[in-house]
N, C-alpha and C positions, 0 to 999 in steps of 0.2 A: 366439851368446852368447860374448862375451870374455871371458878370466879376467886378473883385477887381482891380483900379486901386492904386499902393502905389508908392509913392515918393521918389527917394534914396538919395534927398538932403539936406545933411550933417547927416544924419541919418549912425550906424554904421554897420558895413558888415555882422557880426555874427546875430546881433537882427533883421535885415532885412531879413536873408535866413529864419531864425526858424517863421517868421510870414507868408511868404510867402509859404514855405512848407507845414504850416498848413492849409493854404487857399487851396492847391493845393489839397492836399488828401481829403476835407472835413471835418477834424476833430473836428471843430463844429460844425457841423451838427448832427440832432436831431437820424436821421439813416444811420450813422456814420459805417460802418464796415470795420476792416483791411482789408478784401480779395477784395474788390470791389473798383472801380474809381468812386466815388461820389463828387471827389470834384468840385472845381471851374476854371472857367480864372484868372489868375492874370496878370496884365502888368504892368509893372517898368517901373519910366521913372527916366531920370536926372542920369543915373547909371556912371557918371562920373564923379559925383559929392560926390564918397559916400565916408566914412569915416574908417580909421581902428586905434584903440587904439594901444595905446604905442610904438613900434619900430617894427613893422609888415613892414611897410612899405618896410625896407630894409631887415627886416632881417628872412620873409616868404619865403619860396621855395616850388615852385610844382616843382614835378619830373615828369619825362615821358620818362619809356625806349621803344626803339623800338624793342627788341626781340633777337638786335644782338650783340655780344660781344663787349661791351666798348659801347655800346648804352644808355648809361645813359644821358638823358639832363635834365638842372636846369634851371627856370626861375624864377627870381625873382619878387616879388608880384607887386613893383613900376614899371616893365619891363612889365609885362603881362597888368598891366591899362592903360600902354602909348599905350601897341598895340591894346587892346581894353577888356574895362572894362565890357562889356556885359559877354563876356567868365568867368570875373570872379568871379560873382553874380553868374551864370549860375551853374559853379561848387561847385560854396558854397551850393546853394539847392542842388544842385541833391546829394552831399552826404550825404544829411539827410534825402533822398529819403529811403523806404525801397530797404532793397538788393534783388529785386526778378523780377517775371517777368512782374509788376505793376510798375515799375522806368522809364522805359521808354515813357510808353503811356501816365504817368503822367506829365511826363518833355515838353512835347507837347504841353500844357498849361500853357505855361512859354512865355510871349514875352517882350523883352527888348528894351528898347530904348535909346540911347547916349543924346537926348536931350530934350525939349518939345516936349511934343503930341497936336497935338490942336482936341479936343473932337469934334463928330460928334454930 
């Protein structure tokens, strides 16, 4: 297994999950198959620093209900990177993860970091 380290500084959010994704599942890889975990590590660093086009900023909403009536919550995209921006990278892959039972043990090979890494 190789580890991809990519930089999320000033780089933008969508083009950063779909490279990262593809790292994660293997998908250039020479033996490549949907059903198996062939891909790689990826680590993000600087994920504070990333970038989103046009009026996302303000005007992006995650939703999250909790089950119960009137359980509807909004957070806004510029709310969610003040609380922390790792979560939002995070989510941006895992929804281009496939929807199966390979989403999870993939996203495990996700590590984010708020600021410089200093390389071992």
């Amino acid at each position: 297994m190789v580890k991809h380290t990519l930089d999320a500084k000033n780089r933008i959010l969508g083009r950063l999950a779909v490279e990262a994704a593809g790292l994660l599942r293997g998908k250039g890889k020479v033996d490549f198959v949907p059903y198996l975990d062939k891909g790689d590590e990826v680590v993000i660093k600087n994920t504070d620093k990333i970038k989103v086009s046009g009026k996302k900023m303000k005007d992006k909403i995650y939703y999250h209900h909790s089950g119960y009536p009137g359980g509807l919550t909004e957070t806004r995209l510029a709310d969610a990177m003040k609380k922390d921006s790792r979560e939002v990278i995070r989510r941006a892959i895992y929804g281009m993860l496939p929807k199966n039972k390979l989403r999870n043990k993939i996203i495990k090979k996700l590590r984010l970091y708020q600021g410089e890494i200093e390389e071992k």
